[in-house]
N, C-alpha and C positions, 0 to 999 in steps of 0.2 A: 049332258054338257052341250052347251050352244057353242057350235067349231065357227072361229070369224076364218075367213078364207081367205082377208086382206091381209099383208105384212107389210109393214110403214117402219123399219130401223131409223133409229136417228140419223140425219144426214153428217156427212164427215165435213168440217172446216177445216183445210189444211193450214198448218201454227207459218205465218208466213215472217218469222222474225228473221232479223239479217243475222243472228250470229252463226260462225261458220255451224253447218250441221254435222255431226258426227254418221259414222258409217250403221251405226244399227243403236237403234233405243231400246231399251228394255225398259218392259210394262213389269213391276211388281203388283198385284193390288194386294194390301194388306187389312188384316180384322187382330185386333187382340194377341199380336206375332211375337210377343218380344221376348217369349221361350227359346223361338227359333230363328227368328227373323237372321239375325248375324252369319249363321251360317249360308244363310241365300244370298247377303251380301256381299259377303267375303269370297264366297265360289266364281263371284262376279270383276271380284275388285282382282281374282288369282288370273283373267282370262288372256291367252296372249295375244289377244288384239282386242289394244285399249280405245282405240276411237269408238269412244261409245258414251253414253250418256245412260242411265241410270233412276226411272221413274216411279219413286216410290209411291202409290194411291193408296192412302190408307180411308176406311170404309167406318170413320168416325170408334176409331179404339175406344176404349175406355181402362187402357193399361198405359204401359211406360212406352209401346212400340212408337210413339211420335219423337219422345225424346230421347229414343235411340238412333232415330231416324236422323235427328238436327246434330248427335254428335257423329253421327258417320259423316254427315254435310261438310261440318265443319274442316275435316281432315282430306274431304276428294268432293274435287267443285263437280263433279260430273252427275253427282248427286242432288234429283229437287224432290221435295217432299211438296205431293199434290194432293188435299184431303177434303173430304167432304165434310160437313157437318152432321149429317143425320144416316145415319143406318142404312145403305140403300142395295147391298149386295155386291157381288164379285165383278157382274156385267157393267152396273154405275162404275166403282170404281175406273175398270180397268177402259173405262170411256173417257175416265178423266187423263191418264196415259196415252190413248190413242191420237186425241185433242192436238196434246201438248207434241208430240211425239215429233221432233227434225229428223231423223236418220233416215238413210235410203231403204234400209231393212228397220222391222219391227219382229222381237223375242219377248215373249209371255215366261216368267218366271213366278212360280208359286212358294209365297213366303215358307213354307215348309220345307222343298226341296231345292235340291243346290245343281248347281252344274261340274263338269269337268272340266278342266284351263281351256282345250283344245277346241271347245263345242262351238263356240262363235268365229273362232275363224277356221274350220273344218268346213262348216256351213256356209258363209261369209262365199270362201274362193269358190265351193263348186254352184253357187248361186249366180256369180260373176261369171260361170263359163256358161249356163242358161242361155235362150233369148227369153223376152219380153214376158210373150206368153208362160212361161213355167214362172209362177209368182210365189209358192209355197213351198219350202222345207222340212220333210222329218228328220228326223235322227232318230237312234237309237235309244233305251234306257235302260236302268238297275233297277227294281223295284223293290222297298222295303217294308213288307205289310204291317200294321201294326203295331209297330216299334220292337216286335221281340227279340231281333238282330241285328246286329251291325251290319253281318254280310248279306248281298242279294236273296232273297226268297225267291223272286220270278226277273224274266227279261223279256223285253220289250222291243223287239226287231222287227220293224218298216219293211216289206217286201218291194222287190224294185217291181213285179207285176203290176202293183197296185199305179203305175205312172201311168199305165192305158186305161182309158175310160176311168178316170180318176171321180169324176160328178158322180154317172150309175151306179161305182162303187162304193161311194162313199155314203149317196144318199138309200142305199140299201143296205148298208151297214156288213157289207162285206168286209171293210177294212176298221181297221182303228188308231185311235190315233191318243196320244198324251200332250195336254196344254203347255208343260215344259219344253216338250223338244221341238217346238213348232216354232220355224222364223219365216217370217216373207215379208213380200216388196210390199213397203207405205203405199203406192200409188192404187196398188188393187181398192183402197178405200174409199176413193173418189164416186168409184160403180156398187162399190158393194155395202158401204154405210158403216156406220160403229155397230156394238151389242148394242140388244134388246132390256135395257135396265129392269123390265118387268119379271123377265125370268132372273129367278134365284136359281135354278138346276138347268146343265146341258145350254148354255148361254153359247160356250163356244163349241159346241155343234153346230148347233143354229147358224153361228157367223160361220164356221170352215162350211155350209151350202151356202153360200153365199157367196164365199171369196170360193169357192171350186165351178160357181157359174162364169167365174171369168179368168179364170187363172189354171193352167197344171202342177205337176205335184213333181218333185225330185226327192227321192230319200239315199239317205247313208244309215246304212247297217251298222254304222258302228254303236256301239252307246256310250252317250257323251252325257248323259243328265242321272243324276240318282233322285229317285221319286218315293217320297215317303206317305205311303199311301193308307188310309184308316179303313179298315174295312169290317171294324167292330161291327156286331146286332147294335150296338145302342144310339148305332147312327140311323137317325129316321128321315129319308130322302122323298116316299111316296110321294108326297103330297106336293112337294117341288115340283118332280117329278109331270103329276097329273097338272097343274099349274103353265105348266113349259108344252104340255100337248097342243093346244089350239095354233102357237108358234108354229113350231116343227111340220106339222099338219097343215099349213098355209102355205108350201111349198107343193100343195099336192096337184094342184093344175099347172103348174111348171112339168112335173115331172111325170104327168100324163100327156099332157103336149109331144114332150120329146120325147117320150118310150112307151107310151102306150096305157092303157088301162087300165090292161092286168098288170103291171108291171107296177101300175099306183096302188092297184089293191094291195098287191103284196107287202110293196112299203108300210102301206095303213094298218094291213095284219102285225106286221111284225114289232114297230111302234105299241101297240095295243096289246102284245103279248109278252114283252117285256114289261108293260104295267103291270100288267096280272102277276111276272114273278114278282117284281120288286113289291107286291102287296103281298105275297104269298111271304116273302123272308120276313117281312114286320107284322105277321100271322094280323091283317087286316083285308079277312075273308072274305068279307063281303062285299069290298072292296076287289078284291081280287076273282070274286065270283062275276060283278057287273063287269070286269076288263074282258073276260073270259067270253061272256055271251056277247060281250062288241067282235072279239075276235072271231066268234063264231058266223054271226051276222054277215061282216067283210070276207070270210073265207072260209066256209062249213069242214075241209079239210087241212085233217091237225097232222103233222111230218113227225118222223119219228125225233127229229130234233128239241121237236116242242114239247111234246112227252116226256124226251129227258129233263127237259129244262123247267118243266112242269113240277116233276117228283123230286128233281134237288131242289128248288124252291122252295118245296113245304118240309124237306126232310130239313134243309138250314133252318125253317122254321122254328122248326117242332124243338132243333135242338139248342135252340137260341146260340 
């Protein structure tokens, strides 16, 4: 694969309209939601702080989710339905949100999962007690795998550690993070740009390096989001996945610059060996064979980590 090394995000226009701006916008991007949709509205319309505006981006449905969208409108003006015409992915979409977006904070909500009343203004005040530089929020979450439960399967706690050296660790994938629980400041936008509408996978990784080159990190332990999350075999990501690498991978003289060398190699390993599983779980070998000799190329020594992660990769395989 030819790696471009350039990265050119689209640049941000801030929405400069006079009417008053509310305290935080919320990006929905939506595809085909109108199973679930209600319930991510409603967790929103339950929140106790209502200074808020409400951006639905739908990614050109082909169901009833728009005209679900115009009867929520009709009942709560804080409500606009922003949509594309053609198919363009989650990163389009939720560029159409960003655009639009007046609040002095911006919250990513995914049509499937909902929030807790408290989550935006929990986040909201201790964002307000920050300076300038801390521009990003986590929270906490519930995770619900593959709908077999109502109640939590797994939980999703933000370590306050992860506040030092928030970039290194982020861009080495030391930490993790959920598109739900994430708010921060509009203004990071201006330096760090919308998503990349080319990527269909890890769009908002991409953008959280981007807005973590200029911004710090505050989390709350609590969890405030339920996140209903598909982690079926029948979900096939590779190839997004390998599509979204040249991206990801053009942060890599940024982050030789600042840390060093080896410190990029390792990044480029680990990037590359996470291909190799995610080919290994969709038993697309060979596939996962050429990720494998990249990894080996960039870093001939394999951790015992990688070996674990190696052999449940192909044992999820094997068992579909």
């Amino acid at each position: 694969m030819e790696i471009d090394h350039t990265l050119n995000p689209p640049k941000y226009s801030p929405n400069d309209s006079d009417a008053p701006a509310p305290k935080v916008s919320v990006v929905i991007p939506t595809y085909n939601s109108a199973a679930f949709l209600e319930r991510s509205i409603r967790s929103i319309q339950a929140q106790t702080l209502d200074d808020l505006e409400i951006l639905v981006c739908d990614d050109a449905s082909t169901d009833s989710t728009v005209d679900m969208v115009h009867e929520f409108a009709r009942d709560d003006s804080r409500i606009t339905l922003l949509a594309l015409e053609v198919n363009a992915g989650a990163g389009a979409a939720r560029n159409l949100g960003l655009s639009a977006a007046r609040g002095e904070y911006i919250a990513f909500l995914d049509s499937d999962d909902e929030w807790f009343p408290e989550k935006l203004a929990r986040q909201v005040a201790l964002m307000d007690e920050q300076p300038e530089e801390v521009g990003v929020c986590f929270c906490g979450a519930e995770i619900i795998r593959d709908g077999d439960s109502e109640a939590p399967t797994h939980y999703y706690k933000p370590n306050p550690v992860w506040e030092n050296n928030i970039f290194y660790r982020f861009v080495m994938s030391h930490i993790a993070f959920i598109t739900p629980t994430v708010l921060f400041r509009r203004a990071l936008l201006k330096d760090a740009g919308l998503m990349i509408p080319e990527m269909r996978r890890s769009q908002d990784v991409e953008f959280l390096v981007r807005l973590f080159k200029y911004s710090g990190l505050k989390v709350l332990e609590e969890c405030l989001v339920r996140v209903h999350m598909d982690t079926s075999p029948s979900k096939k990501i590779y190839d997004r996945l390998k599509n979204a690498f040249p991206y990801l991978y053009a942060h890599q003289d940024y982050v030789r610059e600042k840390f060093g060398r080896k410190v990029a190699i390792r990044r480029h390993a680990g990037i590359r060996m996470n291909l190799c599983k995610v080919a290994l779980r969709e038993r697309r070998y060979g596939q996962a064979f050429w990720q494998f000799l990249c990894r080996i190329r960039i870093r001939p020594l394999l951790s015992r980590g990688d070996l674990r992660g190696i052999c449940k990769a192909f044992a999820r395989g094997i068992m579909g």
